[in-house]
PDB file with one MODEL, atoms N, CA, C and O in Angstrom:
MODEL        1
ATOM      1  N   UNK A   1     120.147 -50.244  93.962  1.00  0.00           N
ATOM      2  CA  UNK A   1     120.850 -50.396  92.716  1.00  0.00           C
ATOM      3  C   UNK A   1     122.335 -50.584  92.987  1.00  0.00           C
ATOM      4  O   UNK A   1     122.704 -50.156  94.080  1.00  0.00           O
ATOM      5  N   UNK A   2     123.228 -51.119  92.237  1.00  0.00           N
ATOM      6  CA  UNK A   2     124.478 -51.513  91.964  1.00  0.00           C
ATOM      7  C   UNK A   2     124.972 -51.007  91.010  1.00  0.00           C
ATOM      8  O   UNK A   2     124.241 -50.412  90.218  1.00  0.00           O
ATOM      9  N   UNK A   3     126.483 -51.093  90.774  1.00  0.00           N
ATOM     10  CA  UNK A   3     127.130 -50.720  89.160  1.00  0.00           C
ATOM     11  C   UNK A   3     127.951 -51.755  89.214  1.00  0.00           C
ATOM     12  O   UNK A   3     128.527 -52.021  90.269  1.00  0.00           O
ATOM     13  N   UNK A   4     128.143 -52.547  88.011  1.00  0.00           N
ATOM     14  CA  UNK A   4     128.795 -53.467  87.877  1.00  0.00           C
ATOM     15  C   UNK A   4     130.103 -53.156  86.670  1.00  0.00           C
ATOM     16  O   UNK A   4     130.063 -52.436  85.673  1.00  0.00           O
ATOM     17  N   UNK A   5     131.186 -53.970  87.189  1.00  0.00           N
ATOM     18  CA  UNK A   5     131.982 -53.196  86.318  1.00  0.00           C
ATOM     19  C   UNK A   5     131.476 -54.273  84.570  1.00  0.00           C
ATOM     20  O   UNK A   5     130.814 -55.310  84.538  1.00  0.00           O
ATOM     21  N   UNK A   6     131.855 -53.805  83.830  1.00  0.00           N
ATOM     22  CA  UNK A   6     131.571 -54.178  82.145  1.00  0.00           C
ATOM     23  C   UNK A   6     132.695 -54.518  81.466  1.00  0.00           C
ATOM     24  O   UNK A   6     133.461 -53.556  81.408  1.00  0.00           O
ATOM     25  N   UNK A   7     133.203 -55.709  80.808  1.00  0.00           N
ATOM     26  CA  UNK A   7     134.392 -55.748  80.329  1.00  0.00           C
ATOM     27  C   UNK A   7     133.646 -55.728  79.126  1.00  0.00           C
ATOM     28  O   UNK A   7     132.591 -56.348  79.264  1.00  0.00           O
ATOM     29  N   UNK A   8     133.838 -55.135  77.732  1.00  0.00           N
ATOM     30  CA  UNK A   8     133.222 -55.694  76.854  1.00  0.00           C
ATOM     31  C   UNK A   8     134.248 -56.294  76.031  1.00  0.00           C
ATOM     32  O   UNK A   8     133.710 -57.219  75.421  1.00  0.00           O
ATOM     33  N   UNK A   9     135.459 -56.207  75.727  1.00  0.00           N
ATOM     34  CA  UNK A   9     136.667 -56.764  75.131  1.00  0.00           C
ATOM     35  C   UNK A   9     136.766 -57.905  76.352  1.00  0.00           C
ATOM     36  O   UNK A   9     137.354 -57.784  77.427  1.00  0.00           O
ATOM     37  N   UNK A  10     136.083 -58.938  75.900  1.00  0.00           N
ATOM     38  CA  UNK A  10     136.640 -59.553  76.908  1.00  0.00           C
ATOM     39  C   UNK A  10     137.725 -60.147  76.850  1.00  0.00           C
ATOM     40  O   UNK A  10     138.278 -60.025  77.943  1.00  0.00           O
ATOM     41  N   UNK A  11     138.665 -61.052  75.768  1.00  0.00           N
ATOM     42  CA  UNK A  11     139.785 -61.666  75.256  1.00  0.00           C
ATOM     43  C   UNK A  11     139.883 -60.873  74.111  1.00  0.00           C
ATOM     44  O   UNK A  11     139.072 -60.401  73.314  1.00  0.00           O
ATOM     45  N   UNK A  12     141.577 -60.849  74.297  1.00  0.00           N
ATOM     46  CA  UNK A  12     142.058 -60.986  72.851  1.00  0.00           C
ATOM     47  C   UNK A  12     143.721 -61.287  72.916  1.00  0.00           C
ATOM     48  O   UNK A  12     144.535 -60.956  73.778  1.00  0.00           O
ATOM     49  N   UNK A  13     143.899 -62.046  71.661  1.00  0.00           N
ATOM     50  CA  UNK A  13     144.498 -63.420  71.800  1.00  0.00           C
ATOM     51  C   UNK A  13     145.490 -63.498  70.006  1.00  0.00           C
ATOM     52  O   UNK A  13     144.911 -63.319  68.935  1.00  0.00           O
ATOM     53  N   UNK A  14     146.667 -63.732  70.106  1.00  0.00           N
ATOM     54  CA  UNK A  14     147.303 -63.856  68.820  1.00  0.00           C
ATOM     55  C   UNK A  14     147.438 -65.561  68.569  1.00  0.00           C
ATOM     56  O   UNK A  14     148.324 -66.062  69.261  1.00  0.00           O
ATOM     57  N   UNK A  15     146.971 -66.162  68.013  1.00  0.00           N
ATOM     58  CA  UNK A  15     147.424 -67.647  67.919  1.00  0.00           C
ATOM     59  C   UNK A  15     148.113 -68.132  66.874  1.00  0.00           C
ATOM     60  O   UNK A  15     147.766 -67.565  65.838  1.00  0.00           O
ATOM     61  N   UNK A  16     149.276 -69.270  66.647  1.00  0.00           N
ATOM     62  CA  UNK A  16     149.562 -69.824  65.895  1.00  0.00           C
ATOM     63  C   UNK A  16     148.404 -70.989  65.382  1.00  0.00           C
ATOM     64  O   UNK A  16     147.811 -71.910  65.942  1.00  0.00           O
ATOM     65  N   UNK A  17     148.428 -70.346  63.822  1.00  0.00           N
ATOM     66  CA  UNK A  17     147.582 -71.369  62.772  1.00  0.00           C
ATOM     67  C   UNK A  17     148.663 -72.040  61.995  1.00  0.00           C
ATOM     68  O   UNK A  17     149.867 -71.975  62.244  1.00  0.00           O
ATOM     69  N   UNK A  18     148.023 -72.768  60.911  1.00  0.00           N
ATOM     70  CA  UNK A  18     149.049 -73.074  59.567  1.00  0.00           C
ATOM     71  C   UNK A  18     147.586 -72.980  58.886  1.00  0.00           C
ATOM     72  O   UNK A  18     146.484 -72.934  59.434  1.00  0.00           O
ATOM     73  N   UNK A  19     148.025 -72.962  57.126  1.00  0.00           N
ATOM     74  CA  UNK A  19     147.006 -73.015  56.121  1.00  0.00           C
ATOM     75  C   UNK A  19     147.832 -73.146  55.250  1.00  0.00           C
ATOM     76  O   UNK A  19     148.624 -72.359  54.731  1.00  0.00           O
ATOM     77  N   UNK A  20     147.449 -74.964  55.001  1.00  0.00           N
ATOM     78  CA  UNK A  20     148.025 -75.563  53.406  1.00  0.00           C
ATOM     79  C   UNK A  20     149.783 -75.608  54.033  1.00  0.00           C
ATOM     80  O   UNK A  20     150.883 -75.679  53.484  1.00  0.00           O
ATOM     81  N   UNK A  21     149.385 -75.537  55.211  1.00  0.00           N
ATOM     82  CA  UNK A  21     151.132 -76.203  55.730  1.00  0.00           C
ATOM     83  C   UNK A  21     152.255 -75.070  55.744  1.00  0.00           C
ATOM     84  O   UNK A  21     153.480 -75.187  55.719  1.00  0.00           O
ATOM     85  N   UNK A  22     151.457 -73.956  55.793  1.00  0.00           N
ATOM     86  CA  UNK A  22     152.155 -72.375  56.426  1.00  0.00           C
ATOM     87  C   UNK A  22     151.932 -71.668  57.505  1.00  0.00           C
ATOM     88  O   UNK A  22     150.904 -71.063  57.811  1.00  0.00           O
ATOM     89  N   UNK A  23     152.853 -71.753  58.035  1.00  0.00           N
ATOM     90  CA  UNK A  23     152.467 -70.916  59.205  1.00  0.00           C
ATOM     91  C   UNK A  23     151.720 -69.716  59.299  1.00  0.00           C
ATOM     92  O   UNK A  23     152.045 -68.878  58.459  1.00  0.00           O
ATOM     93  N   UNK A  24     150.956 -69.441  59.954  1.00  0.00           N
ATOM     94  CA  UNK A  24     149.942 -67.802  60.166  1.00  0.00           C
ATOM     95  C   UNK A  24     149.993 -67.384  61.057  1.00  0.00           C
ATOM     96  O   UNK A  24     150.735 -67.934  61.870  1.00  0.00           O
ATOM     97  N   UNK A  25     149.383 -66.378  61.399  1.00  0.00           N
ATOM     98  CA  UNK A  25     149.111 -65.856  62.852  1.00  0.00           C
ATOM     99  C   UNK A  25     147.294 -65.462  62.957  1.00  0.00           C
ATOM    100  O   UNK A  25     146.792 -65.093  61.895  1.00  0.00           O
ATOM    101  N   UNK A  26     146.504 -65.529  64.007  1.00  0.00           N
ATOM    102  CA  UNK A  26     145.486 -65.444  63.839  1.00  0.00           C
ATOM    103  C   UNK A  26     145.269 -64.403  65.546  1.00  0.00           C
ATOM    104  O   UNK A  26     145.845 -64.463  66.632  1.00  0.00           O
ATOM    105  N   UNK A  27     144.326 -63.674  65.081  1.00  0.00           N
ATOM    106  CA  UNK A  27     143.751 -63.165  65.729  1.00  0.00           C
ATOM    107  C   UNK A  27     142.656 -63.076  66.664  1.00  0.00           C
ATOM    108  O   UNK A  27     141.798 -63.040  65.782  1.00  0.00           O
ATOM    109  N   UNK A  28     142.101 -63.022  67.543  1.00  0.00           N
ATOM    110  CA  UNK A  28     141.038 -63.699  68.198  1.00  0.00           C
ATOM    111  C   UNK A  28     140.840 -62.270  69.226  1.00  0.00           C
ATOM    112  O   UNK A  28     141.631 -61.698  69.976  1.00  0.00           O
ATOM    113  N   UNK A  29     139.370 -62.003  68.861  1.00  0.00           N
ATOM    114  CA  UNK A  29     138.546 -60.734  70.366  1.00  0.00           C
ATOM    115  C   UNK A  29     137.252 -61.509  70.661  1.00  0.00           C
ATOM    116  O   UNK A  29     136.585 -62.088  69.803  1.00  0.00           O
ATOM    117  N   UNK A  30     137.066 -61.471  71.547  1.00  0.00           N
ATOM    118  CA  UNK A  30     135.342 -61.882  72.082  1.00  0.00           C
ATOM    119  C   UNK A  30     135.479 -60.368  72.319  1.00  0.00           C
ATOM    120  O   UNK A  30     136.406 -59.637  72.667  1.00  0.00           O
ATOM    121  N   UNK A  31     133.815 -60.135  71.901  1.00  0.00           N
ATOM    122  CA  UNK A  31     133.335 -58.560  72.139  1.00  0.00           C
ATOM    123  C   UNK A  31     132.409 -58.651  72.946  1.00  0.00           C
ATOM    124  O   UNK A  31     131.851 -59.691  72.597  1.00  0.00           O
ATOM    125  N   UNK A  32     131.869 -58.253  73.797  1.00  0.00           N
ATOM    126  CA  UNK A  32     130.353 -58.385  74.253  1.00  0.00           C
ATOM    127  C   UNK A  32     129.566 -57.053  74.390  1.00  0.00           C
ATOM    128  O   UNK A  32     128.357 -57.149  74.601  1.00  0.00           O
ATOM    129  N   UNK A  33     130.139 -55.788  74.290  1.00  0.00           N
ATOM    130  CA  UNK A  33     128.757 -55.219  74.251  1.00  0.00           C
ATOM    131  C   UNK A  33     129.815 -54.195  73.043  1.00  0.00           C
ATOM    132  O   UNK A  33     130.982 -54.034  72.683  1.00  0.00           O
ATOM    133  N   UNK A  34     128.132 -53.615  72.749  1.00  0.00           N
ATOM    134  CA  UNK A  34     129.197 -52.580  71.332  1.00  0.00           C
ATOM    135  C   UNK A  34     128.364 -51.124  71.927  1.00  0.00           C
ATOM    136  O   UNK A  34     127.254 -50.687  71.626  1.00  0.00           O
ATOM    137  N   UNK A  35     129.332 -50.637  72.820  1.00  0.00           N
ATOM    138  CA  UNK A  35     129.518 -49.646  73.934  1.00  0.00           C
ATOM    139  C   UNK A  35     130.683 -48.542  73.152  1.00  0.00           C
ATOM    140  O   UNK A  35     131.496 -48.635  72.232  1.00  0.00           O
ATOM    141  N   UNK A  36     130.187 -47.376  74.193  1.00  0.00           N
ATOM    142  CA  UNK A  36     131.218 -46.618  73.390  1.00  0.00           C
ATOM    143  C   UNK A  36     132.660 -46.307  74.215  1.00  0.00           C
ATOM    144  O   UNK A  36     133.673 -45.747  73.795  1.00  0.00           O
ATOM    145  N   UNK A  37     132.427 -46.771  75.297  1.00  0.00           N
ATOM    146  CA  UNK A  37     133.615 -46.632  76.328  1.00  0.00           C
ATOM    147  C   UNK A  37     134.760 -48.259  75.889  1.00  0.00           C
ATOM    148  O   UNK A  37     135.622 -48.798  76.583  1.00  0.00           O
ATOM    149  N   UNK A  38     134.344 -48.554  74.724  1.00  0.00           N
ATOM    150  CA  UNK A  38     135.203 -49.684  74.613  1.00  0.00           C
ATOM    151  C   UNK A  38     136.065 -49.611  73.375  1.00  0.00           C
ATOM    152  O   UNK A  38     136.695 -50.564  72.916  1.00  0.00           O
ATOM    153  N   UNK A  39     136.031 -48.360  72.868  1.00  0.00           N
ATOM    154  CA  UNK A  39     136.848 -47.837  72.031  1.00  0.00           C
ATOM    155  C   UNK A  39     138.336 -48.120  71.852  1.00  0.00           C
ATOM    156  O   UNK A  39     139.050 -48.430  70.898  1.00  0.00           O
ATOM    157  N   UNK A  40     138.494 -47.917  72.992  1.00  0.00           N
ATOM    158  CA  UNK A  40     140.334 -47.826  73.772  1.00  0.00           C
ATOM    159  C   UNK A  40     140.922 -49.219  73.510  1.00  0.00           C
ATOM    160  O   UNK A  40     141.953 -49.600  72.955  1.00  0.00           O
ATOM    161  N   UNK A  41     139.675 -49.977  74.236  1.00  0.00           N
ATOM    162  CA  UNK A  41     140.194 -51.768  74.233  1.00  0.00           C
ATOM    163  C   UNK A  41     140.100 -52.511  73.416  1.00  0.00           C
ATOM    164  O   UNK A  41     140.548 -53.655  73.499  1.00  0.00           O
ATOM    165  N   UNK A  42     139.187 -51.814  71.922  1.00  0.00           N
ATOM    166  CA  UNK A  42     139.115 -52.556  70.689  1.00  0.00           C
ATOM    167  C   UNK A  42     140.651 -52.009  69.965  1.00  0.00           C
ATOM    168  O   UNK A  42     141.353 -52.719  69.245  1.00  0.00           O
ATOM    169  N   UNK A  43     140.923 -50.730  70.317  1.00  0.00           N
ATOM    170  CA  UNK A  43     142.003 -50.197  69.239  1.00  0.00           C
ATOM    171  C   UNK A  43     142.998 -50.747  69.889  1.00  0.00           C
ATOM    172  O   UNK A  43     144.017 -50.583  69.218  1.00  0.00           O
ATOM    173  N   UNK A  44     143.212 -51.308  70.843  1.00  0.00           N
ATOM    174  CA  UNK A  44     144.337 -52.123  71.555  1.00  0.00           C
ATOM    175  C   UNK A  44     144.453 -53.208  71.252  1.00  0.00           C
ATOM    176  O   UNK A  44     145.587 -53.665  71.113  1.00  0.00           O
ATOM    177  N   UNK A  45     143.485 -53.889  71.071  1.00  0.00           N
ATOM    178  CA  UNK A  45     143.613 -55.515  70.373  1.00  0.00           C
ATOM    179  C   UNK A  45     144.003 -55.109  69.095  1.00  0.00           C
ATOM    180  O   UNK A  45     145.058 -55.654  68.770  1.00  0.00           O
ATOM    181  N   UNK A  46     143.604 -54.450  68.353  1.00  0.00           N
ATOM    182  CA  UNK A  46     143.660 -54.079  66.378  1.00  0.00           C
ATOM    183  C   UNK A  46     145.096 -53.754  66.585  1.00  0.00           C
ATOM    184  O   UNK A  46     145.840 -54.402  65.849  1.00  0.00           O
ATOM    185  N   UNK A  47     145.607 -53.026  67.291  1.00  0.00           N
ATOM    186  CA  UNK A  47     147.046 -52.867  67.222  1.00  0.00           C
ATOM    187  C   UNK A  47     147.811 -53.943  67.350  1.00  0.00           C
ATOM    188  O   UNK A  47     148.784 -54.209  66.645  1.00  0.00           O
ATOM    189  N   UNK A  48     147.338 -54.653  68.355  1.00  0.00           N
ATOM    190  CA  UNK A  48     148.575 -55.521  68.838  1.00  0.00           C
ATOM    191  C   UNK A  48     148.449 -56.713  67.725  1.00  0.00           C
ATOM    192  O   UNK A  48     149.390 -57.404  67.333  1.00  0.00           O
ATOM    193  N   UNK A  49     146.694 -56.836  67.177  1.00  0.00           N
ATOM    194  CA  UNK A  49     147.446 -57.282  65.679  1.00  0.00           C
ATOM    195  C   UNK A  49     148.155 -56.840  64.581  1.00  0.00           C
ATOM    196  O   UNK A  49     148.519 -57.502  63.609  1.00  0.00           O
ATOM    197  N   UNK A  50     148.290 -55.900  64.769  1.00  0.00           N
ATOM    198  CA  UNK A  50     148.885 -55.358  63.630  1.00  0.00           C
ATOM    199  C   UNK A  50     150.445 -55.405  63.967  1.00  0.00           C
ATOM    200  O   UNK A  50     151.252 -55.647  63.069  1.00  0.00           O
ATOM    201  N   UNK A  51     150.828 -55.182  65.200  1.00  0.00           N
ATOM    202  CA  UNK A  51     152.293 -55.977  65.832  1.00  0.00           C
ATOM    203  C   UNK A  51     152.307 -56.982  65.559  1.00  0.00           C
ATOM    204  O   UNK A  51     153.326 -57.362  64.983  1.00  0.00           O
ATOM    205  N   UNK A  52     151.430 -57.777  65.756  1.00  0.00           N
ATOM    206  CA  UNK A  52     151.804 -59.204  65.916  1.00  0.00           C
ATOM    207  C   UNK A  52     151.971 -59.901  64.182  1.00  0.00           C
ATOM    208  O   UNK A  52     152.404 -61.050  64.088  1.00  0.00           O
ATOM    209  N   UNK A  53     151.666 -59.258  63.119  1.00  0.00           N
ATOM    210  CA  UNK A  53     151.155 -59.534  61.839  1.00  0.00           C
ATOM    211  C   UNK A  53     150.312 -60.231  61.641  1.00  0.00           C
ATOM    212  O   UNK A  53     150.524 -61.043  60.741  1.00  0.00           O
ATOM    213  N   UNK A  54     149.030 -60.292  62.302  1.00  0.00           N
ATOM    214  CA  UNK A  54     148.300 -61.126  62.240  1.00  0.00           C
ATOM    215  C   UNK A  54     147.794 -61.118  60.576  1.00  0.00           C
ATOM    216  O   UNK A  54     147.860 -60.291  59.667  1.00  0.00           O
ATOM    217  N   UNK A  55     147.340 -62.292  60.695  1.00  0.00           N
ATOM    218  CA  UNK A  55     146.520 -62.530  59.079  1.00  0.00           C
ATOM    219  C   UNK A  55     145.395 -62.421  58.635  1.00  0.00           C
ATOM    220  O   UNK A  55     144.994 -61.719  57.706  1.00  0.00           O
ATOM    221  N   UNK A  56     144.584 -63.468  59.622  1.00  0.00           N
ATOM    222  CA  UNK A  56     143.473 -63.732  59.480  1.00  0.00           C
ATOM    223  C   UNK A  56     142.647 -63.637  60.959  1.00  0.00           C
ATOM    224  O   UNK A  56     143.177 -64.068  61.983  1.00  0.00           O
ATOM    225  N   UNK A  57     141.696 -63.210  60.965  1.00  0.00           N
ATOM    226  CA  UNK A  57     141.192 -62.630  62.622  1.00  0.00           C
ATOM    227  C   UNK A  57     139.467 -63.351  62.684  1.00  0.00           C
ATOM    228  O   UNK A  57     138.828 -63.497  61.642  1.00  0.00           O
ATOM    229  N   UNK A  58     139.124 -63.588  63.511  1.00  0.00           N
ATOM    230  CA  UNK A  58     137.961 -64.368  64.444  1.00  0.00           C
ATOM    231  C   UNK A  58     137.547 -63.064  65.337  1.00  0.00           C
ATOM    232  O   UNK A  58     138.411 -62.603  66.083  1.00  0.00           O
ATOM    233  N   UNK A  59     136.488 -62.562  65.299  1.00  0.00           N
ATOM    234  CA  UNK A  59     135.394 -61.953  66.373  1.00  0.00           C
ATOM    235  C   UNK A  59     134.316 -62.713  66.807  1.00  0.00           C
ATOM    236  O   UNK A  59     133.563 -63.220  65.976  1.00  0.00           O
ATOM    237  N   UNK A  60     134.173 -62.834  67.786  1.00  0.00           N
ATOM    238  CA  UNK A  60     133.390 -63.528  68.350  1.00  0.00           C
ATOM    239  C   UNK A  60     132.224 -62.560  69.125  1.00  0.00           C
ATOM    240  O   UNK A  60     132.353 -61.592  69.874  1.00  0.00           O
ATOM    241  N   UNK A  61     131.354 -63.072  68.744  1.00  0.00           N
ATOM    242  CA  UNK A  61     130.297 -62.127  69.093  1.00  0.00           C
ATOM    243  C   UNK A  61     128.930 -62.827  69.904  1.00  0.00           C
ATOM    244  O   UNK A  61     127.921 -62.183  70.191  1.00  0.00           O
ATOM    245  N   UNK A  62     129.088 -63.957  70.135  1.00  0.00           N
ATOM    246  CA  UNK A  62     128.217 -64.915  70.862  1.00  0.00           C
ATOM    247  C   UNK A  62     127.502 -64.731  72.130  1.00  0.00           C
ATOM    248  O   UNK A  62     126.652 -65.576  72.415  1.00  0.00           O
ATOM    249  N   UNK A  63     127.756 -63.577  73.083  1.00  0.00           N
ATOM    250  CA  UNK A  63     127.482 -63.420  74.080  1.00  0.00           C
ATOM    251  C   UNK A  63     126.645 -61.796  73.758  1.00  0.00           C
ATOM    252  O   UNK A  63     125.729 -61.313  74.423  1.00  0.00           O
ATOM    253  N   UNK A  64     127.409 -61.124  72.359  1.00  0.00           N
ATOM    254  CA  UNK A  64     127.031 -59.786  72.549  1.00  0.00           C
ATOM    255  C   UNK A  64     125.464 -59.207  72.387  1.00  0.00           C
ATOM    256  O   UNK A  64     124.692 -59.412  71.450  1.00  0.00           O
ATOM    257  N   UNK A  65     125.283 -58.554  73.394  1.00  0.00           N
ATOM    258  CA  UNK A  65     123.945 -58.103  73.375  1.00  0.00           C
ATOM    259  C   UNK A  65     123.700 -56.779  72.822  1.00  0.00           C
ATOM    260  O   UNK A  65     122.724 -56.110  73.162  1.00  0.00           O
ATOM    261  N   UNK A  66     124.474 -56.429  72.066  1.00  0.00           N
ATOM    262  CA  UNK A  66     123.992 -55.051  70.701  1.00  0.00           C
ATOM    263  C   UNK A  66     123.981 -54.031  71.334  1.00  0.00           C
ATOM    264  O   UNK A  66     124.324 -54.380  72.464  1.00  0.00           O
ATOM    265  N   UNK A  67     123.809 -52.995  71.336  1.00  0.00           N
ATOM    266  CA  UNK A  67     124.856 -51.407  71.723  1.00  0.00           C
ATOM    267  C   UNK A  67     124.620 -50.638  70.183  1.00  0.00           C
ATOM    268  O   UNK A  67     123.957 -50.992  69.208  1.00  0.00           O
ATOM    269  N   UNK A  68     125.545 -49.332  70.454  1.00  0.00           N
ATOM    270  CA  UNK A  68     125.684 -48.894  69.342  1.00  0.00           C
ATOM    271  C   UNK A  68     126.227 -49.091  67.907  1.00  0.00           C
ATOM    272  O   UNK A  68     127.377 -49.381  67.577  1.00  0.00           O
ATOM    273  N   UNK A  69     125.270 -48.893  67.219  1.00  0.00           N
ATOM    274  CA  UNK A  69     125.816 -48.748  65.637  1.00  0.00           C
ATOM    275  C   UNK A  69     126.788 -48.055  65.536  1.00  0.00           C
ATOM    276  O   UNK A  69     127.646 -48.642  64.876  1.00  0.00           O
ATOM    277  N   UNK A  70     127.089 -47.107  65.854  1.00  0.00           N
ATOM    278  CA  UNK A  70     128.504 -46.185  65.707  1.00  0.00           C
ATOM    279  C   UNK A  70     129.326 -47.245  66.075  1.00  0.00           C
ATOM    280  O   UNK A  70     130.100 -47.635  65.201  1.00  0.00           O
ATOM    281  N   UNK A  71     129.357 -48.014  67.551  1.00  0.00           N
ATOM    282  CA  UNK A  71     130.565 -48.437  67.593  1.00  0.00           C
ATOM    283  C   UNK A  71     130.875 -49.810  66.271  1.00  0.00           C
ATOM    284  O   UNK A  71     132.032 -49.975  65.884  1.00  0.00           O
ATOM    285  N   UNK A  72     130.013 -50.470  65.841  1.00  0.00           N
ATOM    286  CA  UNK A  72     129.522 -51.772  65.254  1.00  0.00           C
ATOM    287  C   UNK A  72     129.995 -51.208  64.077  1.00  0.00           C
ATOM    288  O   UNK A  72     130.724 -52.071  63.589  1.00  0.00           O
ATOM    289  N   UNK A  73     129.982 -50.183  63.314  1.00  0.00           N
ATOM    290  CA  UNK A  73     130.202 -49.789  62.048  1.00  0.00           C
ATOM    291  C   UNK A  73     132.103 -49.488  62.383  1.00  0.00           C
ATOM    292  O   UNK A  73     132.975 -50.146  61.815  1.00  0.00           O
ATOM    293  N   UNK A  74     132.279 -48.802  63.011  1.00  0.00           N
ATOM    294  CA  UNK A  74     133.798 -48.657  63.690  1.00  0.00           C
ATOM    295  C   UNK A  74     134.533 -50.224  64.070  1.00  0.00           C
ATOM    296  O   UNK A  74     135.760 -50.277  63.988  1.00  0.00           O
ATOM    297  N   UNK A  75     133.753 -51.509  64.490  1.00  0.00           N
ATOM    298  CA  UNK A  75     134.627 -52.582  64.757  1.00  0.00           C
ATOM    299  C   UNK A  75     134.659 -52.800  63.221  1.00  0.00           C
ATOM    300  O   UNK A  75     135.801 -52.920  62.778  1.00  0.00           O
ATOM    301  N   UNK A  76     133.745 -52.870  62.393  1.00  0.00           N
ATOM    302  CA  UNK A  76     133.582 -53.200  61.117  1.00  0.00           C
ATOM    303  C   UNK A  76     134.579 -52.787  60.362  1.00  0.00           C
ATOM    304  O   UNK A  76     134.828 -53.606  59.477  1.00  0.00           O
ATOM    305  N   UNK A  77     135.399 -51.645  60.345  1.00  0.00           N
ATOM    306  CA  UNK A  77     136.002 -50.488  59.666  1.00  0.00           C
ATOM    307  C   UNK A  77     137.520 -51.190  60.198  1.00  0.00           C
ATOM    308  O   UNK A  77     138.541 -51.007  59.536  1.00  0.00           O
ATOM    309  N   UNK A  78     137.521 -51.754  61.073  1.00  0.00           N
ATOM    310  CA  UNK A  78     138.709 -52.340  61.877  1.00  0.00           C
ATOM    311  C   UNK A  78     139.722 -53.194  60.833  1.00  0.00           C
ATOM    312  O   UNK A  78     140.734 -53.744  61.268  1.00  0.00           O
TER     313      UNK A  78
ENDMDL
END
């Protein structure tokens, strides 16, 4: 057996948008597993939008292979 390390935050990313010809700020996390040791690195992205003023935010969840409801109800709550 092996242990592999797990990123589950894998990106997260502030981008310039516009909408209707205004500038925004957008938010962007790929998540991949909804783990509970990933607590730290979700409340780190949510912050740094909340520095950044983000507006409007993108989760990407395309890779994630499901984990806990606790944490899933907690990104939700985000």
């Amino acid at each position: 057996s092996a242990q592999y390390p797990l990123t589950p935050v894998q990106t997260s990313a502030v981008l310039d948008a516009s909408r209707a010809g205004s500038p925004i700020k957008v938010g962007y996390v790929a998540y991949h597993q909804f783990v509970g040791y990933s607590r730290n690195a979700l409340a780190q992205a949510f912050r740094s939008f909340y520095y950044a003023g983000v507006q409007e935010l993108v989760v990407d969840l395309r890779y994630n292979g499901g984990g806990s409801v606790t944490v899933a109800r907690d990104l939700a709550s985000m």
